[in-house]
C-alpha positions as a printed Julia matrix, in Angstrom:
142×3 Matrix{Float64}:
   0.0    0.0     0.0
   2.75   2.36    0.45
   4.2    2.12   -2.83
   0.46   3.38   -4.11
   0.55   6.42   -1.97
   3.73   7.07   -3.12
   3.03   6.75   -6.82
   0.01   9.33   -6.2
   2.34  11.9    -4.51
   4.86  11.36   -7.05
   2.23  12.14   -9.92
   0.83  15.39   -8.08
   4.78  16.42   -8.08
   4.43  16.07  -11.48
   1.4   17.55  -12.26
   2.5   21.11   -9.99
   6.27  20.52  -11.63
   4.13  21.1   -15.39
   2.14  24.32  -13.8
   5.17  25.76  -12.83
   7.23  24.83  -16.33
   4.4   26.75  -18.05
   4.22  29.96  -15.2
   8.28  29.76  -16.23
   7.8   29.71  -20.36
   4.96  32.43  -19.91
   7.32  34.24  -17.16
  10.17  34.23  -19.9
   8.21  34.82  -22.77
   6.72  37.73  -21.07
  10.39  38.95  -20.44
  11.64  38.59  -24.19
   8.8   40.6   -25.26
   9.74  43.6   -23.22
  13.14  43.61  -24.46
  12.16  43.25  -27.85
   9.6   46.19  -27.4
  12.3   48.01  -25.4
  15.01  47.23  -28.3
  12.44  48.31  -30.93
  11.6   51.56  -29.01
  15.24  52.59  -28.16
  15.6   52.28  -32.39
  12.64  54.3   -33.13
  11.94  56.83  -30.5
  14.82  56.94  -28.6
  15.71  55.81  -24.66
  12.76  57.37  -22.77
  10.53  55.34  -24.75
  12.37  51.98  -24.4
  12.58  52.72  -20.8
   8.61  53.45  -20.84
   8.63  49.94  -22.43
  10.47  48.44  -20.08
   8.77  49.86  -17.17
   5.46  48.58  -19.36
   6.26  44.85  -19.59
   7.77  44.49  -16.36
   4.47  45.95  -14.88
   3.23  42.66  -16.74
   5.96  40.28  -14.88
   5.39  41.33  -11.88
   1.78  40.65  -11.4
   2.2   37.48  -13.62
   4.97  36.57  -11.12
   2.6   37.38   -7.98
  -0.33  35.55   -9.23
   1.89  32.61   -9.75
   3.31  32.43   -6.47
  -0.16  33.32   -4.93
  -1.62  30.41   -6.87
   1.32  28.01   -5.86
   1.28  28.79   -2.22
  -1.35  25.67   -1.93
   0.07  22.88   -1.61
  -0.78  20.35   -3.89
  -3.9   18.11   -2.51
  -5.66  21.05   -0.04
  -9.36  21.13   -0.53
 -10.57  22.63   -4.28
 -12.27  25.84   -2.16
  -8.74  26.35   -0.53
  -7.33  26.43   -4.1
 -10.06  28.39   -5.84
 -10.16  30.62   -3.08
  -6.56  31.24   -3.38
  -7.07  31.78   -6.93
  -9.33  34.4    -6.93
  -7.4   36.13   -4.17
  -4.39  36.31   -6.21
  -6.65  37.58   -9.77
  -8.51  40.85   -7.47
  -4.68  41.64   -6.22
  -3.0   41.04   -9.37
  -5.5   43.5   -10.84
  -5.27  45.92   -8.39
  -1.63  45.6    -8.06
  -1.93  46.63  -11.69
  -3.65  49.59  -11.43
  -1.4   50.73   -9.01
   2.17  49.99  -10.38
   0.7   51.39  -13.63
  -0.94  54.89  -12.0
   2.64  55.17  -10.38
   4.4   54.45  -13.87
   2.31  57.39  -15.18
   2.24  59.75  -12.39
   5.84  59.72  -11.24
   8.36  58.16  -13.61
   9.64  60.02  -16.65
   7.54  57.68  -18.99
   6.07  57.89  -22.37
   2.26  56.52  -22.15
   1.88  54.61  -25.6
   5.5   52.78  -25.44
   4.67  51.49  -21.9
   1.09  50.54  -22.48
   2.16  48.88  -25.92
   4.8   46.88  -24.09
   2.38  46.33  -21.47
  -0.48  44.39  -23.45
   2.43  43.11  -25.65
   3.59  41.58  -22.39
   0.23  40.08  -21.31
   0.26  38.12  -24.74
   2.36  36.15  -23.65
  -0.01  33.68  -22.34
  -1.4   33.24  -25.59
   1.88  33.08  -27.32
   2.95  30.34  -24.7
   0.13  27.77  -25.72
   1.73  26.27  -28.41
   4.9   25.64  -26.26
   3.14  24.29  -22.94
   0.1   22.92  -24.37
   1.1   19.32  -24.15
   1.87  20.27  -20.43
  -1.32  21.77  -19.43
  -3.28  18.92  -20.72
  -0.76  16.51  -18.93
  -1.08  18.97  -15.63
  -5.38  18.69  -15.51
């Protein structure tokens, strides 16, 4: 009987392992787009607007990076309410945290609005430009 339980905790180590290799791929595709925004804006309009770029898409890590560690503070196995619950939690903050890093972007940095809101939503397609690479993982992970 042991050897069962330990097969089922070694295939929900699996099964969190794929979550986190596609948080990673969406994490670093999220990261190349910035600095291919911020490269493309530094050769068009100059350095304030690759810095507003950068500023842009790492607004866009950072709350993809909180949600994921919000959502992987369960541990693998708690009660479905515990998980939803935690990810709800971690969507409401990761929008407000949104509105707020992007408000203090605007208000107090030296930042050009349409570079960093184009890097920005740039940044958040990253989850759709990660599904061809993870989408044998996320079927695997369900």
């Amino acid at each position: 009987m042991p050897s069962v339980l330990c097969g089922a905790r070694q295939l929900e180590r699996m099964r969190a392992m794929g979550a986190k290799q596609v948080t990673r791929t969406i994490l670093l595709i999220q990261l190349l787009v910035t600095l291919t925004g911020a490269g493309i804006s530094l050769a068009f309009s100059g350095t304030q607007a690759a810095y507003s770029a950068l500023v842009g898409g790492g607004v866009s890590a950072l709350v993809t990076l909180y949600f994921a560690s919000q959502v992987f503070s369960v541990r693998v196995g708690s009660p479905a309410a515990k998980i939803a619950r935690a990810f709800y939690l971690g969507e409401v903050v990761k929008l407000l945290l949104t509105v707020v890093l992007l408000t203090i972007a605007l208000r107090w940095l030296d930042v050009s609005p349409l570079p960093l809101l184009l890097a920005y939503m740039a940044a958040l397609m990253a989850y759709w430009l990660a599904l061809p690479f993870t989408f044998d993982v996320s079927v695997r992970t369900l």
